[in-house]
C-alpha distance (Angstrom), angle and dihedral (degrees) to the residues before:
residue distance angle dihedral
X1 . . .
X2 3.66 . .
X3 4.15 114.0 .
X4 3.72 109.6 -154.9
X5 3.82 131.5 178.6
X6 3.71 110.6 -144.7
X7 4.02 124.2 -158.0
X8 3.72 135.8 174.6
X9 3.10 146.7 73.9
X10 4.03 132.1 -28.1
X11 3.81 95.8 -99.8
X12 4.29 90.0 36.2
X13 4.20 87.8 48.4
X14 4.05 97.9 43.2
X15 3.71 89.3 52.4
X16 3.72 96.5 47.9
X17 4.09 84.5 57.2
X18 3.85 95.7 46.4
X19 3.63 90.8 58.5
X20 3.76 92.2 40.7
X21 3.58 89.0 58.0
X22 3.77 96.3 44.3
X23 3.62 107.5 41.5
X24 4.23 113.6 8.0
X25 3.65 102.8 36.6
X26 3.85 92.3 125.7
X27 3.97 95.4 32.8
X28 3.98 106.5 49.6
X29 4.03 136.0 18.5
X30 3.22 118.8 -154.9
X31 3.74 106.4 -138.3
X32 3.76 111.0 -171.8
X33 3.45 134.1 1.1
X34 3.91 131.2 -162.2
X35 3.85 131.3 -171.3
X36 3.59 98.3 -156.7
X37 3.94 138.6 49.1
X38 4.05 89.4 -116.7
X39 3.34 95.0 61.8
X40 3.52 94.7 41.9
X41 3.55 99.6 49.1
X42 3.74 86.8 54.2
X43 3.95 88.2 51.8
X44 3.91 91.5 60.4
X45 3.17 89.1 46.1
X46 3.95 99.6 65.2
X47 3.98 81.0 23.9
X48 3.81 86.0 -114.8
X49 3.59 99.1 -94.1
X50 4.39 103.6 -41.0
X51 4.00 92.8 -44.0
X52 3.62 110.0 -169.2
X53 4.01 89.2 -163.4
X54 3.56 130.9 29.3
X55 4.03 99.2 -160.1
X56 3.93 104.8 -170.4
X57 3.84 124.7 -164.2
X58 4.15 112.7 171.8
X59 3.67 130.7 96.0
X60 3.82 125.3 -46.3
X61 3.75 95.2 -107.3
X62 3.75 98.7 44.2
X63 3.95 85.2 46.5
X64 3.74 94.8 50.9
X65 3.92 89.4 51.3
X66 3.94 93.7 43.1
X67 3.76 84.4 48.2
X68 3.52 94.1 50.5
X69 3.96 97.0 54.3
X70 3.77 87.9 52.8
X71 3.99 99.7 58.7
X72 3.97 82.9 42.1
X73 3.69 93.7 53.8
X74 3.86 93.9 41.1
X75 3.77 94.8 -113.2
X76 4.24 103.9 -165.6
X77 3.53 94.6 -157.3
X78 4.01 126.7 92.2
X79 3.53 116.2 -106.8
X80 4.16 121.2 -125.8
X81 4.06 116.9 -164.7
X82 3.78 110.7 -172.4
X83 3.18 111.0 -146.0
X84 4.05 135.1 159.5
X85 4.36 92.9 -129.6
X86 3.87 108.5 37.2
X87 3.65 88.7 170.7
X88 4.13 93.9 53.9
X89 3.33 91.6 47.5
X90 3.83 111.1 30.5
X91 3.34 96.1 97.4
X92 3.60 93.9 60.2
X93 3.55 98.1 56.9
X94 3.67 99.1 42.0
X95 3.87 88.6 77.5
X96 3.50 90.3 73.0
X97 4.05 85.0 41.1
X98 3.88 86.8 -118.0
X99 3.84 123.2 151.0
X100 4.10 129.3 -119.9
X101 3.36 117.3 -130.8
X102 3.69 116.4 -171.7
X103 3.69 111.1 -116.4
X104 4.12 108.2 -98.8
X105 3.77 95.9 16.7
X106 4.09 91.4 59.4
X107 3.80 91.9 120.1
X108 3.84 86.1 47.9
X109 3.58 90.6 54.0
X110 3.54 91.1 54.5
X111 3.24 98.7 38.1
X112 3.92 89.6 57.0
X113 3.75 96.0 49.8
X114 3.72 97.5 55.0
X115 3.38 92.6 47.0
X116 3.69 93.3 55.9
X117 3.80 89.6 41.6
X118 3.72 102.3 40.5
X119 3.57 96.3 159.7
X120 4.14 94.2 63.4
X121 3.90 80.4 74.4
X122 3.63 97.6 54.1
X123 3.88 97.7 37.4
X124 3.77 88.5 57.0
X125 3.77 93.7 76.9
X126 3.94 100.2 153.3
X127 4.06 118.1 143.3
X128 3.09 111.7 -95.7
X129 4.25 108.4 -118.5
X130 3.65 117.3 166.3
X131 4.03 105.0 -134.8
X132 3.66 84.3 -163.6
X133 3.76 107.2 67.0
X134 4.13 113.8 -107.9
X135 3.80 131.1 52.2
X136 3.43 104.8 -89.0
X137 3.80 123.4 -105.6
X138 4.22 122.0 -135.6
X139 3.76 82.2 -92.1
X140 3.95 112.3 25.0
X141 3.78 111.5 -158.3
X142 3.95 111.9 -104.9
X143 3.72 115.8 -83.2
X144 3.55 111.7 -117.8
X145 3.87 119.6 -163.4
X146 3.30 134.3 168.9
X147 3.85 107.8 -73.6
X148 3.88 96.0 -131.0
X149 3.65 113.2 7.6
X150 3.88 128.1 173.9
X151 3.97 87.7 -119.9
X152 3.95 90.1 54.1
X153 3.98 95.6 44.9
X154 3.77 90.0 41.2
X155 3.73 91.9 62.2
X156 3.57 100.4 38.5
X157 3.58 93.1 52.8
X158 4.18 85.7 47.2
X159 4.07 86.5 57.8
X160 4.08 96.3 41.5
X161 3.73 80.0 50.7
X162 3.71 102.5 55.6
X163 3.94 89.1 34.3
X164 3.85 82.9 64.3
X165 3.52 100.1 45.3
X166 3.64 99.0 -110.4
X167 3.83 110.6 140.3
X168 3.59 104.5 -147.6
X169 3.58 141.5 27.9
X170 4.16 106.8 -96.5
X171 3.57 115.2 -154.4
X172 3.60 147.6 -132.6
X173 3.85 110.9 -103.5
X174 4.27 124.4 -156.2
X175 3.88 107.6 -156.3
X176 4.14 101.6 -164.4
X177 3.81 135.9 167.1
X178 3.59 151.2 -159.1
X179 3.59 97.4 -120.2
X180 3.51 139.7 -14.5
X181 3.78 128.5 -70.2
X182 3.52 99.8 40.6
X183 4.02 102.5 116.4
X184 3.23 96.5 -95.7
X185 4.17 94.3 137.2
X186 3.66 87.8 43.9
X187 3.57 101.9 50.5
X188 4.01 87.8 49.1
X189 3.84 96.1 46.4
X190 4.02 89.4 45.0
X191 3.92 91.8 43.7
X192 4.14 97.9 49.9
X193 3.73 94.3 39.2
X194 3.59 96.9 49.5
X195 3.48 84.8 43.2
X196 3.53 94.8 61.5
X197 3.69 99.3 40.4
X198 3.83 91.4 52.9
X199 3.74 103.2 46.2
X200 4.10 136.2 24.1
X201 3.49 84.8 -105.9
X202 4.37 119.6 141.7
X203 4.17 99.7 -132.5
X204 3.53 125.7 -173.2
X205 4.15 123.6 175.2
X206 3.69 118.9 -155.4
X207 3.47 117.2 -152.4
X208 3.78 108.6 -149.4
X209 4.06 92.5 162.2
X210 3.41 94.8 115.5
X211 4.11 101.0 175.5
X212 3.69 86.9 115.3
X213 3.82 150.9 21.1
X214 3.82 112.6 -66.2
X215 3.64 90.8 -4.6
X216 3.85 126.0 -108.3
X217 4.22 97.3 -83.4
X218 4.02 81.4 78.6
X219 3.39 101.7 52.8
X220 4.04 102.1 48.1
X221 4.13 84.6 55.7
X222 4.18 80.9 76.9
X223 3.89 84.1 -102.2
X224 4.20 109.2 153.3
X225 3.78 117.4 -156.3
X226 4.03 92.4 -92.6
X227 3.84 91.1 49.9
X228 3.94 96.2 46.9
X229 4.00 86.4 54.4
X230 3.89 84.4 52.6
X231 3.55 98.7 47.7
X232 3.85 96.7 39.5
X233 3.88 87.0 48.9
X234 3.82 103.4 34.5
X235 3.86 113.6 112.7
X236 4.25 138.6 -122.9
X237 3.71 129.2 -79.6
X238 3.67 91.9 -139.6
X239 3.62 151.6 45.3
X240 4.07 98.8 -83.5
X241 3.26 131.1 103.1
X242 3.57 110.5 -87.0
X243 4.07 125.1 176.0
X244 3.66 132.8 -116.9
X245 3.74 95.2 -118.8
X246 3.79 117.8 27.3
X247 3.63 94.7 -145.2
X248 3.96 130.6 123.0
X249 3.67 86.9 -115.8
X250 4.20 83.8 64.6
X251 3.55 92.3 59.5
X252 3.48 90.2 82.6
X253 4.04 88.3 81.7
X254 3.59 90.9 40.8
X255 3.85 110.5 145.6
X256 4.05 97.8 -119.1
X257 3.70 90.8 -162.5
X258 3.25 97.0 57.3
X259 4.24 92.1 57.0
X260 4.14 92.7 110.4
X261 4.49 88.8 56.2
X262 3.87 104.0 91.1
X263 3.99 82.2 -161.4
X264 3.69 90.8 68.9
X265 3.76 99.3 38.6
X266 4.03 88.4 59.5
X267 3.57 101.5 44.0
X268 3.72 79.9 60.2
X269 3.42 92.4 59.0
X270 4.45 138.0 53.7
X271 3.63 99.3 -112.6
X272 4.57 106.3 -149.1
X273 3.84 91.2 -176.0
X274 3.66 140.3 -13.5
X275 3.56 102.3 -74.3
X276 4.24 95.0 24.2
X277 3.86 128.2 86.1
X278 3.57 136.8 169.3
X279 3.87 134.5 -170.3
X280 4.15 116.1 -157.6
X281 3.61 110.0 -154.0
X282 3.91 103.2 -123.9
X283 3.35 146.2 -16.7
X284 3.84 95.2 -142.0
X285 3.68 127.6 35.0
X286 3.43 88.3 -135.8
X287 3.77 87.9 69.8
X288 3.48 101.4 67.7
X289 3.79 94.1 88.7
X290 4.20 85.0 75.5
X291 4.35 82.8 56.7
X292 4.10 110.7 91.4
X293 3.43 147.2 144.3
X294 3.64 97.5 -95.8
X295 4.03 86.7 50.2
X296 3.51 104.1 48.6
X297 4.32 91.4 49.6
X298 3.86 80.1 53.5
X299 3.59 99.4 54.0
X300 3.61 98.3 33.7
X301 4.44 85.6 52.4
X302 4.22 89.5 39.6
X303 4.20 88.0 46.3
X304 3.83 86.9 40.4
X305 3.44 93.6 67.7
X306 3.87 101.7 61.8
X307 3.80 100.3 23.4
X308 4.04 109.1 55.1
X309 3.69 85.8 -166.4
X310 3.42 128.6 62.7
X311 4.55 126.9 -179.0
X312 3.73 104.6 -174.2
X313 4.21 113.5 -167.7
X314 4.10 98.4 -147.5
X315 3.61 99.5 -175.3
X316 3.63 116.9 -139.5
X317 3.83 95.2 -66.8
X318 3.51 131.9 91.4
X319 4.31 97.0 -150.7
X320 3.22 109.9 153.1
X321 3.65 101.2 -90.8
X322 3.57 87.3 63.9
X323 3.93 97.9 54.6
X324 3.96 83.7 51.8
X325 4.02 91.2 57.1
X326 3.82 86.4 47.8
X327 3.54 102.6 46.2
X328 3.72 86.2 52.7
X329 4.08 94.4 47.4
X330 3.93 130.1 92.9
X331 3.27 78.5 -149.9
X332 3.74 150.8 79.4
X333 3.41 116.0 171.1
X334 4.21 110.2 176.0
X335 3.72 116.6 -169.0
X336 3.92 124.8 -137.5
X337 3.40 126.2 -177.0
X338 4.20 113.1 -159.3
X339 3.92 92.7 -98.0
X340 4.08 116.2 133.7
X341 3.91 88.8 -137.1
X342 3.91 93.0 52.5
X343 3.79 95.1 43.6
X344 3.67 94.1 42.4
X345 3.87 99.6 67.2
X346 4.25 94.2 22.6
X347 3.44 93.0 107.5
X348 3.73 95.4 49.7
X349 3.70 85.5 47.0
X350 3.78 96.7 54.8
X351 3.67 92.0 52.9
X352 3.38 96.3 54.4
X353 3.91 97.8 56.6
X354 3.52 89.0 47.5
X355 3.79 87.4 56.5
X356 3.60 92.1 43.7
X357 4.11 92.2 48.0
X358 3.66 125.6 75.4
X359 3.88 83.2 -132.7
X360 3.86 137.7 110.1
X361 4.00 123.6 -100.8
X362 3.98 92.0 -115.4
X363 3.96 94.3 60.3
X364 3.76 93.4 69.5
X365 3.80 121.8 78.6
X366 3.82 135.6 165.6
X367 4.12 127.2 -127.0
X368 3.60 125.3 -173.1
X369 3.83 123.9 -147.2
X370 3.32 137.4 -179.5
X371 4.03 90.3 34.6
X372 3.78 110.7 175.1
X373 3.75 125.6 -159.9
X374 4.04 108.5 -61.9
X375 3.86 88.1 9.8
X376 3.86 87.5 109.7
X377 3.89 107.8 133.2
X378 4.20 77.5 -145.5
X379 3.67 88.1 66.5
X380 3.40 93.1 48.6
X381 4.63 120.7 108.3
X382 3.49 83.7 -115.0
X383 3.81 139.5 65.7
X384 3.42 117.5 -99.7
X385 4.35 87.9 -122.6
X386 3.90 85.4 55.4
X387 3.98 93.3 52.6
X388 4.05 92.8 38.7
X389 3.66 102.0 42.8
X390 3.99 89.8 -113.7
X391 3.28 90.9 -59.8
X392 3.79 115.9 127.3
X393 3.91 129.0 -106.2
X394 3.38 110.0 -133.9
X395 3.80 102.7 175.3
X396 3.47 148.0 20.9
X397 3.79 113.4 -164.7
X398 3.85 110.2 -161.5
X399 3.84 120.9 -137.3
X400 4.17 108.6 -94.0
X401 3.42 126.0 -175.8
X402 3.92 89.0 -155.8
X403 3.86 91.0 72.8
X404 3.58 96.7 47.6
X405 3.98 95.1 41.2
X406 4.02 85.3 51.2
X407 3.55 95.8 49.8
X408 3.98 93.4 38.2
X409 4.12 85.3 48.0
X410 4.01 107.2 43.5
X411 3.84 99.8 -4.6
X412 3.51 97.4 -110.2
X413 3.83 138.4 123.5
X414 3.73 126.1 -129.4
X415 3.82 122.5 -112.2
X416 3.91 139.0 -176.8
X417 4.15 119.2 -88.3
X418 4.32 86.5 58.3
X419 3.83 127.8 65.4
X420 3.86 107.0 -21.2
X421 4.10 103.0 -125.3
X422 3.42 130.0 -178.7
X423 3.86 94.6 -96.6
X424 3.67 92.5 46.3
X425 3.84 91.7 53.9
X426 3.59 84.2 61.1
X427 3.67 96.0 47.8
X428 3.82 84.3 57.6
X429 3.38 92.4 57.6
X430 3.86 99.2 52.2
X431 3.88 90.3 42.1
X432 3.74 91.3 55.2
X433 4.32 86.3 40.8
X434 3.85 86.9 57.7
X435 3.99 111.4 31.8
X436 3.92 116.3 44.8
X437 3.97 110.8 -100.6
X438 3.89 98.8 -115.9
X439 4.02 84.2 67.6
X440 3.85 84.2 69.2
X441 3.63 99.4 43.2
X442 3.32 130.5 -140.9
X443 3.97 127.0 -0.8
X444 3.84 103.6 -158.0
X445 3.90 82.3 54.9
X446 3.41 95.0 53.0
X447 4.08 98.7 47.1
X448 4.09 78.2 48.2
X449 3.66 88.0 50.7
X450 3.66 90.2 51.4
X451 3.42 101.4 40.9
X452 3.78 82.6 62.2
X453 3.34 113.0 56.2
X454 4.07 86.2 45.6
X455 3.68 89.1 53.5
X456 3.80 89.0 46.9
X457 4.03 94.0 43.1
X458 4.03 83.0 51.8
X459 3.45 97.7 51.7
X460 3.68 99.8 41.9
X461 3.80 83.9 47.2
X462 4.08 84.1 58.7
X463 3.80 99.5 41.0
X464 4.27 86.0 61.1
């Protein structure tokens, strides 16, 4: 007897047991079934009970990724693609060493192969234990899973990490404040680019600040008003679906099915450099009625999947949206700027997002900026746990004319890999507080590095 794992679609799955029951019912068993690529993924993953066949039926791109798990994981049995030109597309699947099966003779296909081979059925000798609860039936009823859960996007952004080398899991980071004005736009803009000049690492920043039109991550990229609507309206380079307004608001449309195609998720998004993307809320307040909680999760999970990293500018109000970014953050970054009425009631304030969060204590730090001289919360009467709410202070970003002079000049915001200022050295710091070291690479090179370009500033400086 055959085992098979069937997944696909309703039509693709009720097909596959009307021909079981009419022509294989004493050749091959179908053991579990599963309408969406969530549950299926988790199938291969516990190799749904000794499958001999894994006979997949959904999109290209959600096939590819499925596909992709299973020769990760080791899956022993022989993978089945149904698809309506086996010789077009054979050579795409044999990469993965899958099998074509020619849509409406899949079971035929399989049928064939194991005959041929009969001794793939007896090698596969693994107990059989049913990952999904009961003893199966001859025909189990389809699996249904949620279509996007955190558990599924947490491990497939685990295995995209390790196939890229990266060794641990990075994280998705909120940056909030108490009120507005505090440098909270900087400090995200500065984080995810330096970010992404220092390491390999995808980075996208979602701007859910949504006090104004196109938000503020936009503007401090140098973008005027007639560039953002140029950017925010400019088309894809490629065949996949792409919006007419690349704005969070616009994921409202997104196609869900097409969440796996990296295509898609970018043409959803304003891409700054190769390995650097950033989403502005709207482009009309009047938009922000299409932004919720059930959105924002969406696009943070969808995003999640292509961009390990993730800065997300909250603004200085906890709507709804907002408390979905943070829920789904390792991080809680709150930002303080060295004003009596902002450090008296921080601790309170802390404390109440933390109540207000589905999230643990130790996610949620504090960061000062714009510290003067004597500002220090360390020079401060009281302990720093007393003015924080026991939460720790991670940063203290001094005051430097450079970053104000660069975004008063060209609208932009200093990050690491240029001229090391003050601000930036502190921005190190945090980086190297919230991402493990090795991401950055090595520190001797870096000093080198440095030394370097002051050398060669210096000297060019001399030459003139």
């Amino acid at each position: 007897m055959i085992k098979i794992l069937v997944a696909g679609p309703p039509d693709f799955i009720n097909r596959i047991q009307s021909m079981t029951r009419q022509s294989y019912a004493n050749d091959i068993r179908i053991i579990s079934l599963n309408n969406n690529p969530s549950s299926a993924i988790e199938a291969l993953e516990g190799n749904a009970r000794g499958a001999h066949a894994v006979l997949l039926g959904f999109h290209d791109e959600e096939i590819e990724l499925m596909i992709d798990m299973a020769t990760r994981n080791e899956v022993t049995g022989t993978i089945f693609i149904s698809e309506e030109n086996p010789a077009k597309c054979f050579r795409k699947w044999t990469k993965y060493r899958a099998k074509v099966a020619l849509k409406g003779n899949e079971l035929k296909s399989i049928f064939n192969y194991f005959t041929q081979y009969p001794e793939l059925i007896s090698r596969n000798t693994q107990k059989e234990t049913n990952v999904f609860g009961d003893e199966p039936e001859d025909i189990p009823e389809v699996i249904r899973g949620e279509s996007d859960s955190k558990a599924r996007v947490e491990m497939v952004r685990l295995r995209e990490n390790q196939k890229r080398g990266i060794p641990v899991r990075p994280k998705i980071i909120s940056i909030f404040g108490q009120k507005g004005g505090v440098g909270k736009t900087v400090i995200s803009v500065s984080m995810a680019e330096s970010l992404a000049v220092l390491t390999d690492l995808d980075v996208a920043i979602l701007d859910l600040d949504m006090n104004r039109a196109y938000g503020d991550v936009i503007r401090y990229f140098g973008n005027i008003v007639e560039k953002k609507d140029a950017l925010i309206c400019s088309g894809a380079n490629n065949k996949a679906p792409s919006p007419q307004e690349k704005t969070l608001a616009a994921w409202a449309n997104f196609p869900w099915d097409h969440r796996a195609n990296r295509d898609t998720v970018e043409n959803y998004l304003i891409k700054h450099r190769k390995n650097l993307c950033y989403l502005p809320p709207l482009r009309r307040l009047a938009e922000e009625e299409f932004i919720n909680y059930e959105l924002v999760q969406k696009v943070i999970s969808v995003i999640h999947r292509h961009f390990p990293a993730i800065v997300i500018d909250c603004g200085n109000t906890l709507s709804d949206s907002v408390v979905a970014a943070m829920e789904s953050s390792d991080e809680i970054m709150i930002v303080v700027s060295p004003e009596y009425p902002v450090l008296d009631n921080l601790s309170h304030f802390a404390t109440d997002i933390v109540n207000q969060l589905n999230t643990a204590d130790g996610t949620v730090r504090v960061v000062m900026n714009e510290k003067r001289d004597g500002a220090s919360l360390k020079n401060t009467d009281e302990t720093i746990a007393q003015i924080t709410g026991g939460y720790p202070l991670i940063a203290e970003f001094p005051y430097d004319p450079a970053v104000y002079n660069k975004l008063a000049q060209q609208a932009l915001v200093p990050h690491l890999g240029g001229e090391l200022i003050p601000f930036l050295e502190v921005m190190d710091k945090v980086l190297k507080e919230l991402f493990p070291r090795e991401l950055f690479g090595n520190d001797d090179k870096e000093k080198k590095g440095n030394m370097f370009k002051k050398f060669f500033r210096f000297g060019k400086k001399a030459n003139l």
